[in-house]
PALUM-983391 format. One record per residue (C-alpha): residue number from 1; residue in one letter; x, y, z. Coordinates in pm, 1 decimal. Each point is the difference from the previous one (the first is absolute). Example, Ala and Ser with C-alpha at 12.3 -4.5 7.8 and 13.67 -1.06 7.14 Angstrom:
% PALUM-983391
+-----+----+----------+----------+----------+
!   i ! aa !     east !    north !       up !
+-----+----+----------+----------+----------+
!   1 !  A !   1230.0 !   -450.0 !    780.0 !
!   2 !  S !    137.0 !    344.0 !    -66.0 !
+-----+----+----------+----------+----------+
END
This chain:
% PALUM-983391
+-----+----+----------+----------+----------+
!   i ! aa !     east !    north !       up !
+-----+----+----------+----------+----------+
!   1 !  X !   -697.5 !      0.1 !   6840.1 !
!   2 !  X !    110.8 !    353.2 !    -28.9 !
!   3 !  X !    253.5 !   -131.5 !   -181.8 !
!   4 !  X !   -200.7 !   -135.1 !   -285.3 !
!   5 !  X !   -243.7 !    271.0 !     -7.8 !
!   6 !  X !    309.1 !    253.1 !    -73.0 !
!   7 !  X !    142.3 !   -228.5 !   -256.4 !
!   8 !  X !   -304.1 !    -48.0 !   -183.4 !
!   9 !  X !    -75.5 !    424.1 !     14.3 !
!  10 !  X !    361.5 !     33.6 !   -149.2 !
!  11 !  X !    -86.2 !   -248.6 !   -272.8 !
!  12 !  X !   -299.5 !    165.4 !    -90.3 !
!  13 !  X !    152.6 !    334.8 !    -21.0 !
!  14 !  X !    293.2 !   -111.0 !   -229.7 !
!  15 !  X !   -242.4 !   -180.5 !   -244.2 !
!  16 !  X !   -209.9 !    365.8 !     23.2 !
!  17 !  X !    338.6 !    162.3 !    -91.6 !
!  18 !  X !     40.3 !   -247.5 !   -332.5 !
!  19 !  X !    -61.1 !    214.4 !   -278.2 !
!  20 !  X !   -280.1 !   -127.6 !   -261.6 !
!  21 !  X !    116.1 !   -113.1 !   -296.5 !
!  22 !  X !    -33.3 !    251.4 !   -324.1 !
!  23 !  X !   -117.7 !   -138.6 !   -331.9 !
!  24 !  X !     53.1 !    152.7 !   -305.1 !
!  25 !  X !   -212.4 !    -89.4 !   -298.9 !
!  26 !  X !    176.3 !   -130.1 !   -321.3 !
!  27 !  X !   -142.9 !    298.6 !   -214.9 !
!  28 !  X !    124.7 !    237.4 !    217.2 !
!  29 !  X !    329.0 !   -194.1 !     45.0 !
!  30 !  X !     -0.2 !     29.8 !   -324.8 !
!  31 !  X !    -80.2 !    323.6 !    -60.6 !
!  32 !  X !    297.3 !    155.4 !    202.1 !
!  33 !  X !    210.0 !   -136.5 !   -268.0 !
!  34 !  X !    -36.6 !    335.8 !   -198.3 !
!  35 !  X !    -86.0 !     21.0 !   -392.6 !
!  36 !  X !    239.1 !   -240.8 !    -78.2 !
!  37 !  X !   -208.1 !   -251.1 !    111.2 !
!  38 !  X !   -198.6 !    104.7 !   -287.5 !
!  39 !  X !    210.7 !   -123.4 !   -254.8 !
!  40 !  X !    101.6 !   -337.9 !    199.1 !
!  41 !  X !   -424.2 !    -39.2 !     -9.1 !
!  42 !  X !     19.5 !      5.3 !   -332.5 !
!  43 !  X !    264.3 !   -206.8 !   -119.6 !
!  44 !  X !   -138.3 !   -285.9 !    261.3 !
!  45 !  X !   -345.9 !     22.5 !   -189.5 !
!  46 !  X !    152.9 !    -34.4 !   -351.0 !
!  47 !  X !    260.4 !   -261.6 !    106.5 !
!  48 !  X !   -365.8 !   -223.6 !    184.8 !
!  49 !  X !   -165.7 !     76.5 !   -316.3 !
!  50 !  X !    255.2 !    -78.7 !   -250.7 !
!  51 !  X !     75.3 !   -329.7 !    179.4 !
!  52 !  X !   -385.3 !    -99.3 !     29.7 !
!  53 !  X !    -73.3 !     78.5 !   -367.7 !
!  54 !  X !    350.3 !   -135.4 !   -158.8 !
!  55 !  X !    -25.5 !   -308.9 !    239.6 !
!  56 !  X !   -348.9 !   -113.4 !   -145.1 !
!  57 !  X !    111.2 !    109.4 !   -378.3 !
!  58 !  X !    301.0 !   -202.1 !     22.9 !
!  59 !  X !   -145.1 !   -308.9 !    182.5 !
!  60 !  X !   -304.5 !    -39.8 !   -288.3 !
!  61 !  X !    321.2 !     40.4 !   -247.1 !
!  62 !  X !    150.0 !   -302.6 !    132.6 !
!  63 !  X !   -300.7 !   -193.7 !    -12.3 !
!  64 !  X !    -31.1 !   -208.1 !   -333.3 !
!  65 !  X !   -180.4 !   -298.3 !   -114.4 !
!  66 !  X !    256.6 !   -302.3 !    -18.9 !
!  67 !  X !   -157.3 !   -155.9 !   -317.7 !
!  68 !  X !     24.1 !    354.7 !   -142.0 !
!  69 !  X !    316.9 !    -73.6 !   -166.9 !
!  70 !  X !   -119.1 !   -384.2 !    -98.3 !
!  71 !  X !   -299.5 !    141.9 !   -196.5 !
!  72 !  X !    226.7 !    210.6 !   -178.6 !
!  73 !  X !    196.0 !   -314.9 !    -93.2 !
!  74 !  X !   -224.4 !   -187.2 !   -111.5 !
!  75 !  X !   -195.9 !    346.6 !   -200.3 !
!  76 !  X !    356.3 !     16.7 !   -134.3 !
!  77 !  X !     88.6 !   -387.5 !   -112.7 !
!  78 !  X !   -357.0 !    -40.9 !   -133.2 !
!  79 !  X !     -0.8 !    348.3 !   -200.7 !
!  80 !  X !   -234.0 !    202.3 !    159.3 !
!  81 !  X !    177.1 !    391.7 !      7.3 !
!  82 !  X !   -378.0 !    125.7 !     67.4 !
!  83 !  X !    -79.1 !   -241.3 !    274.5 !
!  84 !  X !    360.2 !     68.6 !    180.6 !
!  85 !  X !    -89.2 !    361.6 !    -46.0 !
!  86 !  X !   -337.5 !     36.0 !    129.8 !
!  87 !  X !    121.2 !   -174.1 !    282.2 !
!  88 !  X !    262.4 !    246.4 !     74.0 !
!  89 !  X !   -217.3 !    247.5 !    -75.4 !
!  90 !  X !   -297.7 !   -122.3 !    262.2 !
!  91 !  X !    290.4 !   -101.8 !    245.7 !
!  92 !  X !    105.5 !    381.1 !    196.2 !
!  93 !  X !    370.7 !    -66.7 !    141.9 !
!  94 !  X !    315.9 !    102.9 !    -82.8 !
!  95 !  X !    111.7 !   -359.1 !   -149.7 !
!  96 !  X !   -361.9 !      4.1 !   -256.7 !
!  97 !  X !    110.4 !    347.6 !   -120.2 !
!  98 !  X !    359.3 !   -115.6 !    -85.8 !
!  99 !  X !    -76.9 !   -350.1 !   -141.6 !
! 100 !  X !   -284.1 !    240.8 !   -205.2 !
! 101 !  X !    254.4 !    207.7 !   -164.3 !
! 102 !  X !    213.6 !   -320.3 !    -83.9 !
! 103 !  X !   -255.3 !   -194.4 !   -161.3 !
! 104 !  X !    -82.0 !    291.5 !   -188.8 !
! 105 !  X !    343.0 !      5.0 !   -154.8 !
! 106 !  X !    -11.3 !   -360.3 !    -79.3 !
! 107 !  X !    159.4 !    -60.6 !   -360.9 !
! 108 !  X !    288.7 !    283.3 !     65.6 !
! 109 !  X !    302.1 !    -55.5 !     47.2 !
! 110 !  X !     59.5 !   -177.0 !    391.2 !
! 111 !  X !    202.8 !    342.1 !    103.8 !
! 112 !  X !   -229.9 !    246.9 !    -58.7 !
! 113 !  X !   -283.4 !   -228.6 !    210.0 !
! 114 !  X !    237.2 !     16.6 !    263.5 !
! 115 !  X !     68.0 !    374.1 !     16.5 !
! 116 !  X !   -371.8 !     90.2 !    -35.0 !
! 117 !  X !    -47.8 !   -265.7 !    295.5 !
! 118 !  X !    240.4 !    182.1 !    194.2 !
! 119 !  X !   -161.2 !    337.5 !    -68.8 !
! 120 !  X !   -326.0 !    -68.7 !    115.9 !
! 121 !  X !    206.3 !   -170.0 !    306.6 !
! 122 !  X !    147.8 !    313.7 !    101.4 !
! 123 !  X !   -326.6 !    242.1 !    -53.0 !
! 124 !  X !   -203.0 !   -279.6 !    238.6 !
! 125 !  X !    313.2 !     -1.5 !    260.8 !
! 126 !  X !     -2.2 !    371.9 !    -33.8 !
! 127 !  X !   -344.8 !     -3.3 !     64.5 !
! 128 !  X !     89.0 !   -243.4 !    364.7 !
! 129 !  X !    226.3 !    252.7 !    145.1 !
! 130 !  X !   -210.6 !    315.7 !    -46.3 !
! 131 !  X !     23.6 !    215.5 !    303.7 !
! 132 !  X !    277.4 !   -207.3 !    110.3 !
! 133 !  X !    261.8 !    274.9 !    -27.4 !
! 134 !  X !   -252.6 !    227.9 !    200.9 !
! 135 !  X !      4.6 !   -268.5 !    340.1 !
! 136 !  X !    401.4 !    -26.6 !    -54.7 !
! 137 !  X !    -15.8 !    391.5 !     57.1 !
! 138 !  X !   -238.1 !    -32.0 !    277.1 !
! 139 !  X !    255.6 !   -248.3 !    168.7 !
! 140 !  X !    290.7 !    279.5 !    -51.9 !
! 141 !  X !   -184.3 !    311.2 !     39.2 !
! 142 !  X !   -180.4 !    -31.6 !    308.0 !
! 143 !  X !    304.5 !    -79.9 !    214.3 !
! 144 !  X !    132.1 !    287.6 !   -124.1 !
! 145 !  X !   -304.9 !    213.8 !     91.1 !
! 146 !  X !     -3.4 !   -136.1 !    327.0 !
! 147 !  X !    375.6 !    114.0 !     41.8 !
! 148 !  X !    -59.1 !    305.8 !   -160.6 !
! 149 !  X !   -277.5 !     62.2 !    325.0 !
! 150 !  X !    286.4 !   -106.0 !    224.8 !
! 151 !  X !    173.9 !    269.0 !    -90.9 !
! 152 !  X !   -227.4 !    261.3 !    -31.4 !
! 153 !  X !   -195.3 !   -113.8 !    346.1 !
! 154 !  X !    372.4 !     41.6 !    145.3 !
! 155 !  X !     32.8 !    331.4 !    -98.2 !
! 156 !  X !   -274.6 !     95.6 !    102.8 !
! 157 !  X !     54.2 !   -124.9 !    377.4 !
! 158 !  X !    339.1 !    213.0 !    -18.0 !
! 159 !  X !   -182.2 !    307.7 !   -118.1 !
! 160 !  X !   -247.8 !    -38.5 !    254.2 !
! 161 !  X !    233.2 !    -44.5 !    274.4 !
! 162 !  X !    222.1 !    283.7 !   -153.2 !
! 163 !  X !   -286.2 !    210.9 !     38.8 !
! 164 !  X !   -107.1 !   -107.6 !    344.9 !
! 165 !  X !    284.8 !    126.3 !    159.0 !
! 166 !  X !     86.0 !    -88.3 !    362.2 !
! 167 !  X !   -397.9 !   -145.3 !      9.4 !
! 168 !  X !     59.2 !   -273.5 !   -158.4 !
! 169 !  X !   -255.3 !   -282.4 !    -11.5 !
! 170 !  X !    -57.1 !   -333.3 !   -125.8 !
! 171 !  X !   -346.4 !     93.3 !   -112.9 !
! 172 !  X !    204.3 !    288.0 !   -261.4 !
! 173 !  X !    191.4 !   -344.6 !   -109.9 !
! 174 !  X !   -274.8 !   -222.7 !    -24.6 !
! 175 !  X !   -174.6 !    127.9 !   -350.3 !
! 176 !  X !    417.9 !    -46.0 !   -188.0 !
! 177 !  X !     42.2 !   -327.5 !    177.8 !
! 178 !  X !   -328.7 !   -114.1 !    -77.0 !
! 179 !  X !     40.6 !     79.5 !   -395.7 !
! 180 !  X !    326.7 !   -108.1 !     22.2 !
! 181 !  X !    -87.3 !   -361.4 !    146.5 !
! 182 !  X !   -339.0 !    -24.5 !   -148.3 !
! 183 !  X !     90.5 !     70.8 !   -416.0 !
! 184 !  X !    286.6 !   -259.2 !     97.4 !
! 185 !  X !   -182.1 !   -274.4 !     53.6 !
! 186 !  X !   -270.6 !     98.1 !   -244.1 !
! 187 !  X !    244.0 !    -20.7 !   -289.7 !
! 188 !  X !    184.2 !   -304.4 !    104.8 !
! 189 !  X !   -338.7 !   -206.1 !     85.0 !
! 190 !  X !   -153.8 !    119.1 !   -372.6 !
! 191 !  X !    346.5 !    -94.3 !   -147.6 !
! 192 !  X !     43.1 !   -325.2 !    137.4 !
! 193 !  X !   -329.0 !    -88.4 !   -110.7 !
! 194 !  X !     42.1 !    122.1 !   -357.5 !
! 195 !  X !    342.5 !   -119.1 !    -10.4 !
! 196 !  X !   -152.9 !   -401.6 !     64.0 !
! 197 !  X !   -261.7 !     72.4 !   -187.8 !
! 198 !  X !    182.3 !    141.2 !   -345.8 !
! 199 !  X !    230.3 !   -359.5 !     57.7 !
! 200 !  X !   -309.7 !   -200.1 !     41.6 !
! 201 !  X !   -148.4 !    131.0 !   -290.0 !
! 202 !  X !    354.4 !     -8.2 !   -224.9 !
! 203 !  X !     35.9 !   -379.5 !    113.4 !
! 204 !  X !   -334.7 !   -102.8 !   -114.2 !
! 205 !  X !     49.2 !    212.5 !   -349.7 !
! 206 !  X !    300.7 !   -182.4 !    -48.5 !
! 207 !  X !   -204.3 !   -349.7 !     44.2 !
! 208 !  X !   -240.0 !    123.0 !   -235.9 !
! 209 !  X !    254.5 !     49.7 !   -291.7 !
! 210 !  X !    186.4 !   -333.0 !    112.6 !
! 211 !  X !   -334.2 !    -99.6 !   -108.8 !
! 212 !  X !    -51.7 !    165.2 !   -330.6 !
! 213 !  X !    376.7 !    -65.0 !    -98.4 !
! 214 !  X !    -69.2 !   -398.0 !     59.0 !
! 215 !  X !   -336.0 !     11.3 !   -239.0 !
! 216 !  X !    184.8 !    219.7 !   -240.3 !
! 217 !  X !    253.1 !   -292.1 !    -12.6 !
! 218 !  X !   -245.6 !   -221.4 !    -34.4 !
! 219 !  X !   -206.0 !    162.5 !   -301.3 !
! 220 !  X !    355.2 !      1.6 !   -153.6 !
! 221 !  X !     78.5 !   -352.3 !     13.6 !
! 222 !  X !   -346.5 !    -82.6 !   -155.7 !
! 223 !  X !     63.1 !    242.8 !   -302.1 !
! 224 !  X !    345.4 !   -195.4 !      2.0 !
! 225 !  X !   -115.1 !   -324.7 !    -21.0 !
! 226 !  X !     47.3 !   -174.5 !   -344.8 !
! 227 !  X !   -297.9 !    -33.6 !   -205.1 !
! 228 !  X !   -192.5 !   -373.2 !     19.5 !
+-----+----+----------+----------+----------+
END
């Protein structure tokens, strides 16, 4: 009995002894990260935004009507430049503002359609990859920011300790390691991110002028086609 009732005071003594455990809030996790943090903030909210915004503008690009092109046929076979155009002109996509040009230049020669096709084609895919070199910079910068607060958050622990002398303590480290560690994984988290999302964004461009090049074809043929 005495036995037990020692065993059981020892037990709760050592659980008495277990330290509580310390939580540290994200924002001021993250704000031990120093002023480099700063920049990282800001490259992670253009690289959300221009993903969100470009993401939405793209996906409406890619969206067309399939009898889009078969109207314009028929407009075309039957003679009607004003009907094919108003179409175009009511119709807001890439493909409506390219087959618009075309069918303005109907009666000139079939090569100098084609180049004012591909004009327009490359203002409207210039228009898809706005802000696009802006995440791919995001994606390279902020690892490099986050490296850069490696180094200076190491530095900064072997000043401190420098300075400290023979008292040295881990609290002197803990501000450098914390900016060290802390901008590290800030800039590799927003570059990952950006870095998916600039090749999510390129990929679905890409299917997008896969798109217009295959109506552009298209149009082509019909202005090819021998007359009836």
């Amino acid at each position: 009995m005495l036995y037990h009732l020692l065993l059981q005071v020892n037990v709760t003594d050592a659980l008495a002894e277990v330290p509580e455990e310390v939580s540290l809030p994200l924002w001021d996790l993250t704000l031990k990260g120093g002023w480099l943090m700063i920049p990282i903030a800001i490259l992670s909210i253009l690289a959300v935004y221009i993903f969100v915004e470009r993401y939405f503008a793209i996906r409406k690009a890619a969206q067309t009507d399939e009898n889009f092109m078969n109207r314009i046929k028929d407009y075309i076979h039957d003679g009607k430049i004003d009907s094919a155009l108003a179409l175009c002109q009511s119709t807001d996509s890439p493909i409506a503002r390219m087959i618009e040009k075309g069918v303005e230049r109907i009666g000139r020669p079939l090569n100098d359609i084609n180049t004012a096709i591909e004009n327009v084609g490359r203002l409207e895919v210039s228009k898809l990859e706005k802000g696009l070199p802006t995440l791919a910079t995001a994606s390279g910068g902020a690892p490099m920011l986050g490296f850069l607060g490696t180094v200076t958050g190491m530095v900064k622990a072997f000043y401190d300790m420098s300075m400290a002398g023979n008292n040295i303590d881990i609290q002197i480290l803990s501000s450098g390691i914390y900016e060290a560690m802390i901008t590290t994984v800030a800039g590799l988290l927003v570059g990952i991110i950006a870095y998916f999302a600039y090749n999510i964004l390129v990929a679905s461009v890409e299917k997008v002028v896969n798109g217009l090049e295959a109506n552009t074809t298209e149009f082509m043929d019909l202005l090819n086609e021998p007359a009836k």
